[in-house]
C-alpha positions as CSV (number, residue, x, y, z in Angstrom):
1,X,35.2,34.9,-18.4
2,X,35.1,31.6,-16.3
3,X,38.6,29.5,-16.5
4,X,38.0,26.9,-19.5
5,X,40.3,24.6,-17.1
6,X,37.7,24.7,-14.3
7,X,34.7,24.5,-16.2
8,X,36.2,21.1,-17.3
9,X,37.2,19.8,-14.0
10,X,33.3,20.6,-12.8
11,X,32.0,19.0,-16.1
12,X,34.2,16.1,-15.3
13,X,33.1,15.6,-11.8
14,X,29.7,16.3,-12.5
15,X,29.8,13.1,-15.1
16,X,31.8,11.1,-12.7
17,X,29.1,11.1,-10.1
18,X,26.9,10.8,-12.2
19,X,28.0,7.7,-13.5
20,X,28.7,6.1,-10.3
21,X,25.5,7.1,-9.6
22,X,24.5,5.0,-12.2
23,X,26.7,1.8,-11.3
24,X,25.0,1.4,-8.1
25,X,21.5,2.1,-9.1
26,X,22.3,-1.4,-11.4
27,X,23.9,-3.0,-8.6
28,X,20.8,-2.5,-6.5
29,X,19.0,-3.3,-8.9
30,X,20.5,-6.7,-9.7
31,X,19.2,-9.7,-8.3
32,X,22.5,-11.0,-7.1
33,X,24.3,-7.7,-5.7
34,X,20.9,-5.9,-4.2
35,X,21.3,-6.7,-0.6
36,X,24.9,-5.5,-0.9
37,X,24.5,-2.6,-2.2
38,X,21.7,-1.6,-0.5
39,X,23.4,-2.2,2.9
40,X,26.7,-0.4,1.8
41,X,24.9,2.6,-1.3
42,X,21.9,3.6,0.0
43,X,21.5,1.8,3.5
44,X,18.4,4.2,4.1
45,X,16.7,3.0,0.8
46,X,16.3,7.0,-0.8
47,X,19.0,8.1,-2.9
48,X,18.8,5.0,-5.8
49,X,15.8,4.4,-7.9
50,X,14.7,0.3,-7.0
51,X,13.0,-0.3,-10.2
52,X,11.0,-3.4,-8.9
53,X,7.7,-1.6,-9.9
54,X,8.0,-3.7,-12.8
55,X,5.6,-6.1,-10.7
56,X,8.2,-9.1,-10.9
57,X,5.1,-11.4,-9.4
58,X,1.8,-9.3,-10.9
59,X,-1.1,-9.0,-8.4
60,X,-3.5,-12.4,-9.0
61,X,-6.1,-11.0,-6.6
62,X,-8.3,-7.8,-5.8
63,X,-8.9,-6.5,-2.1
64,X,-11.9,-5.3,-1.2
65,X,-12.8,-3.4,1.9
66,X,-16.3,-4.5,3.7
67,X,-17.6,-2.5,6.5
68,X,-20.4,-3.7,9.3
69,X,-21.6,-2.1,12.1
70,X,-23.1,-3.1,15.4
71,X,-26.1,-0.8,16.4
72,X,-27.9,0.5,19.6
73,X,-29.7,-2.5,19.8
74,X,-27.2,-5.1,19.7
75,X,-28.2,-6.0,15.8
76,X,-25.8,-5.7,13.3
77,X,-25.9,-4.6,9.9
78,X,-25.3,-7.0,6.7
79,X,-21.6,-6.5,5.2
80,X,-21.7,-3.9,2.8
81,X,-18.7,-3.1,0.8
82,X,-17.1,0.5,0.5
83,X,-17.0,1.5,-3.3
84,X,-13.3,3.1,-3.6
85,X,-12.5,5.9,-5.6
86,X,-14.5,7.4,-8.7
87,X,-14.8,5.1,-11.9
88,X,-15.6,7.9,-14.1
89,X,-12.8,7.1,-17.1
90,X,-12.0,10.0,-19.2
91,X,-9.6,10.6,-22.1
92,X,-7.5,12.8,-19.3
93,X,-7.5,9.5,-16.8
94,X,-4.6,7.7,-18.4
95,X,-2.6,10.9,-16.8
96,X,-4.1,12.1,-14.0
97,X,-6.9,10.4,-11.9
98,X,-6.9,11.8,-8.9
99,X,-9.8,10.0,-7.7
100,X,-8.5,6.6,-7.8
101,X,-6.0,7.7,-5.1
102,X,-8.2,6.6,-2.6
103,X,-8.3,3.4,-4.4
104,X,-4.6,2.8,-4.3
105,X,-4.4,3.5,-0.8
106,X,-6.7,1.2,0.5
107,X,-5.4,-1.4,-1.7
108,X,-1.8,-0.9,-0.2
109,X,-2.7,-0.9,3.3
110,X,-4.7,-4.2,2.9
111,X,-1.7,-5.4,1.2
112,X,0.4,-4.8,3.7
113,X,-2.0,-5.9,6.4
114,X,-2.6,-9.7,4.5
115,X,1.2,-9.5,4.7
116,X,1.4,-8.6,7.9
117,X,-1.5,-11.3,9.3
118,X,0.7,-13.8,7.6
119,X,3.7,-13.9,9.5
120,X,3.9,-16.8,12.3
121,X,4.9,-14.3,15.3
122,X,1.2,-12.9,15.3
123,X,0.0,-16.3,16.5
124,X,1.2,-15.7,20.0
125,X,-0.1,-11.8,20.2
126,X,-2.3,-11.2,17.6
127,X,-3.4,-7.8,19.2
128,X,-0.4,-6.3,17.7
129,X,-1.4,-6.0,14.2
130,X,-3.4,-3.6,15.7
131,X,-0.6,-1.8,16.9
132,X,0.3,-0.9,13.1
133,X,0.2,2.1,11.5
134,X,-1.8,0.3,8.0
135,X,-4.3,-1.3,10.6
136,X,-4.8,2.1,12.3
137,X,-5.3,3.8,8.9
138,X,-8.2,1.7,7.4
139,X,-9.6,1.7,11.2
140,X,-9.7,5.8,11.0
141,X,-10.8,5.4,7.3
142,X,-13.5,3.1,8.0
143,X,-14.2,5.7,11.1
144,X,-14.6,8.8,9.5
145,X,-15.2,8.2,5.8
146,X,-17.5,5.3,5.7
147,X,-21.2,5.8,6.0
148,X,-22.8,4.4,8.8
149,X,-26.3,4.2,10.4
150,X,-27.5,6.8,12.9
151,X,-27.4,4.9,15.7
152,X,-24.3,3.0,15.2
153,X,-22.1,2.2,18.3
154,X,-18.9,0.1,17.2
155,X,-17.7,-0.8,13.7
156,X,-16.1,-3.8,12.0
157,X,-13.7,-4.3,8.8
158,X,-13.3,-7.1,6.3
159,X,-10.7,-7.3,3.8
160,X,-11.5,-9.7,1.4
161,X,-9.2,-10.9,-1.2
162,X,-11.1,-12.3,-4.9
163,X,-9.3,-14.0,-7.9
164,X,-10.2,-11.0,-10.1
165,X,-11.7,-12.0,-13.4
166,X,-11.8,-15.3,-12.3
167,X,-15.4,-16.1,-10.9
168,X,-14.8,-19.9,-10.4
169,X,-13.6,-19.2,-7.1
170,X,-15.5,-16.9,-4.7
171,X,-13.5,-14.2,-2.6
172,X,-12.5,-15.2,1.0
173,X,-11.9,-13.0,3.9
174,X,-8.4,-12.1,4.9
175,X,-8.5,-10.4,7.7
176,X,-11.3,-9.3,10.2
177,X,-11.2,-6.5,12.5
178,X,-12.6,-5.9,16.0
179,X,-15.2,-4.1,16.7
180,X,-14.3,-0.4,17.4
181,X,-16.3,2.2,19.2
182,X,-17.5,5.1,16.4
183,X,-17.6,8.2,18.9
C-alpha cells in the first residue's frame, strides 16, 4: 500500500496548481490585470482559458461573400453571392452542425480581413493584405469551391457587410479583391 503521507503531499500539490491555475485564468481575465498577466502567465496565449467569447461588443452586421468572374470574352458576370453552409435545422443542430462550419469560417476570415483593410498602414501598400494568410484563404475558397462559368479566366471577391435584420440600410461592400487567374 502507497504511503498515506505521499498520497497527501500529491493531493496537495495537485490542488495547489490547480488553484493557481485558477488565479491567473481571473487575472487574464480581468479587465484591468489582462495585459499583465498575459505578458508574464501565458505570454504565448495557450495555457489559460480567455473567456471573451462572451461577445463583450455582439456582432451588429452579417458578411456576405459575393463572387464575379471575368470571362473569355472580356464580359463579366453579374455578382452572385455564395450561399454558405447548409440551413437544414434539425432537433440534433443545437449540438452538432457540421455544415455551418463552412459558414463560420468564412465569416472569420472576412472578419479579420474588414479588420485588417481598416488599419491606416495599408494606405501606403495596399498589396499587402494580399500577402495574408485570411486573404489567401477566401482567394483559394473562391478558387476551388465556388462555381464558375466554363469559360472563366480570372475571378473577383466581395465582402459585403449588411445591418442584419435591419433593412433600412442596404449592405455596402467592404472589401474588393483583384482579379485572380482561375487555372
Amino acid at each position: 500500500m502507497a504511503d498515506p503521507v505521499a498520497q497527501r503531499g500529491v493531493r496537495y500539490g495537485v490542488f495547489g496548481v490547480l488553484v493557481m491555475w485558477l488565479a491567473a485564468t481571473g487575472l487574464v481575465n480581468h479587465p484591468r490585470t489582462k495585459n499583465f498577466a498575459k505578458r508574464h502567465f501565458d505570454p504565448l496565449g495557450v495555457h489559460l482559458p480567455v473567456s471573451g467569447y462572451f461577445a463583450p461588443r455582439p456582432g451588429a452586421h452579417d458578411l456576405h461573400l459575393l463572387v464575379r468572374h471575368e470571362l473569355a470574352d472580356g464580359t463579366m458576370t453579374p455578382w452572385q453571392e455564395r450561399a454558405l453552409g447548409s440551413r437544414r435545422d434539425t432537433f440534433l443542430s443545437m449540438w452538432w452542425n457540421a455544415g455551418r462550419r463552412e459558414q463560420k469560417a468564412i465569416f472569420d476570415l472576412g472578419t479579420v480581413l474588414t479588420t485588417y483593410a481598416d488599419d491606416p498602414r495599408l494606405e501606403e501598400r495596399p498589396e499587402y493584405l494580399q500577402y495574408g494568410t485570411s486573404y489567401l484563404s477566401v482567394l483559394n475558397f473562391v478558387t476551388h469551391r465556388c462555381e464558375r462559368p466554363p469559360d472563366a479566366r480570372r475571378v473577383q471577391f466581395m465582402i459585403a457587410a449588411s445591418p442584419g435584420f435591419d433593412d433600412r440600410r442596404p449592405p455596402h461592400a467592404r472589401i474588393v479583391s483583384d482579379f485572380h487567374d482561375v487555372a
